[in-house]
Residue, then its C-alpha position, 0 to 999 in steps of 0.5 A: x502469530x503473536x500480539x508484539x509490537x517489534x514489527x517496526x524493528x523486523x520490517x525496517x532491517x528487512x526492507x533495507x536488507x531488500x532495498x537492492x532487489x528493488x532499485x531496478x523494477x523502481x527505476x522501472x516504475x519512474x520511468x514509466x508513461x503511465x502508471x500500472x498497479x500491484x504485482x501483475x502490474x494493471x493498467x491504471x487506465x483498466x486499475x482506476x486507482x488514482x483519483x481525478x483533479x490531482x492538480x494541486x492536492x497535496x498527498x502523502x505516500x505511506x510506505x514510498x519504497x523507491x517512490x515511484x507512486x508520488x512520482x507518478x502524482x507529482x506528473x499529475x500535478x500533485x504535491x507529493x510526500x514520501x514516507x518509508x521506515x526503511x533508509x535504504x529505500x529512502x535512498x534509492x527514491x533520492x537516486x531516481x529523484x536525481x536521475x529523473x530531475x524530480x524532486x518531493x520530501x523524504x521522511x523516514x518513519x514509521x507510518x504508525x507514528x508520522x511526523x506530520x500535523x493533523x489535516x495536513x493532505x488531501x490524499x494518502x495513498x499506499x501500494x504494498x507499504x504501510x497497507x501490509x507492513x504496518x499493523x492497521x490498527x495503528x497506520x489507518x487512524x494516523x492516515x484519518x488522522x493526517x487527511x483533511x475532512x473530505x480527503x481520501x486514503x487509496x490502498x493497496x493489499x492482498x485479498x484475504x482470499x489469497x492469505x488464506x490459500x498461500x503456503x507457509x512456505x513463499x516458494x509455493x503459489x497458492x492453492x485452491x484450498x483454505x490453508x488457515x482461518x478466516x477469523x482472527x486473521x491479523x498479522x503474519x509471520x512467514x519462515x524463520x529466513x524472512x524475518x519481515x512481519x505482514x497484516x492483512x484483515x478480513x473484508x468485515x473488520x476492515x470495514x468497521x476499521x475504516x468506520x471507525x476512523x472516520x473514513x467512508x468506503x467509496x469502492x474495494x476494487x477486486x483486481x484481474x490481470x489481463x490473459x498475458x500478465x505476467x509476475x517474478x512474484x512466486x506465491x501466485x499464478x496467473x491462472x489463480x488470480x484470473x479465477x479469484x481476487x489476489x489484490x484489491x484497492x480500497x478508496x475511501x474518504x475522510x467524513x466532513x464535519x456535520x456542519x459541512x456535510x448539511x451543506 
């Protein structure tokens, strides 16, 4: 692990090195009813990601990908952004916007350097986007920093449990052994062939993050795939992941001001 900001750079060539990989399973995820969540893909109705009373809030997704989230915010009534440092991504979402007759703003960036003013939504939200790929230490205080008081940021990761018990190697699933340290946990970089860059923090540094910024943890959902989940993912099993957590959302809300808060 190294201290480098080039991330930004690796993961953009990457991610538009594997944007074709993922046009089938986006369409996928347009097309769906309702919306299912991570890589066994849970149920929302089991998941209980997204928030009630959507009708009218205005959102922006961190790390779109396809955009298959803010299509399913939109069908709720949402007003939707999407944001994604990769342009082949960006253009399978213009794609399935076209296909789908569904249409919401674009941008491509950074989630670590967002275009957009202060205050401006009411919910970010992010599955497997910036809440990997990007350094946490710059992508969450510019989500507080877009989020109105009292607005939530919702996200999606992999549970330190998994991180620490996956091989170097993404061909292997995880063990039931601890492979690296707990402390100090920050950013990994997988084999020479991926040169992809990910950030994943331990559950007590998060939180004083998350503190930090202003915003207040409402609930960390362990996620549980049901007996017949299934996943192409290879660097877990189902039966790993029915016994410990392999992903978790986090839910939390931006402070209101003293004055509003007493009130």
């Amino acid at each position: 692990m190294t201290g480098t900001d080039d991330h930004v750079r690796r993961n953009r060539t990457a991610w538009d090195r594997f944007a074709a990989e993922y046009a089938e399973p986006g369409q996928r995820n347009w097309a769906a009813a309702e919306p299912s969540w991570g890589i066994w893909h849970i149920p929302e109705a089991a998941a209980g990601v997204l928030p009630d009373g959507l009708d009218g809030c205005e959102s922006i997704e961190l790390g779109c990908g396809t955009g298959y989230v803010s299509a399913w915010l939109a069908r709720r009534g949402a007003r939707p952004a999407g944001l994604d440092n990769s342009a082949a991504q960006l253009a399978t979402a213009r794609q399935l916007q076209d296909q789908f007759g569904l249409r919401f703003p674009l941008v491509h960036a950074s989630a670590e350097q967002s275009p957009f003013a202060d205050a401006r939504f009411d919910l970010a939200i992010s599955e497997y986007g910036a809440s990997i790929w990007c350094d946490p230490y710059a992508w969450i205080p510019e989500a507080a920093r877009l989020l109105r008081p009292g607005g939530q940021l919702i996200f999606l990761v992999n549970a330190p449990l998994l991180m620490l018990a996956v091989p170097d190697s993404g061909e292997h699933a995880a063990t039931d052994r601890l492979l690296r340290p707990y402390f100090g946990m920050h950013r990994f970089e997988w084999p020479e062939e991926d040169e992809s860059v990910e950030f994943h923090l331990p559950h007590g540094e998060m939180i004083r993050l998350l503190r930090r910024c202003g915003l207040v943890v409402e609930d960390l959902i362990e996620l549980q795939p049901g007996p017949d989940a299934t996943t192409h993912y290879p660097f877990v099993t189902l039966d790993w992941a029915r016994r410990w957590p392999c992903e978790e959302v986090w839910k939390t809300r931006k402070s209101l001001p003293p004055e509003a808060a007493g009130h």
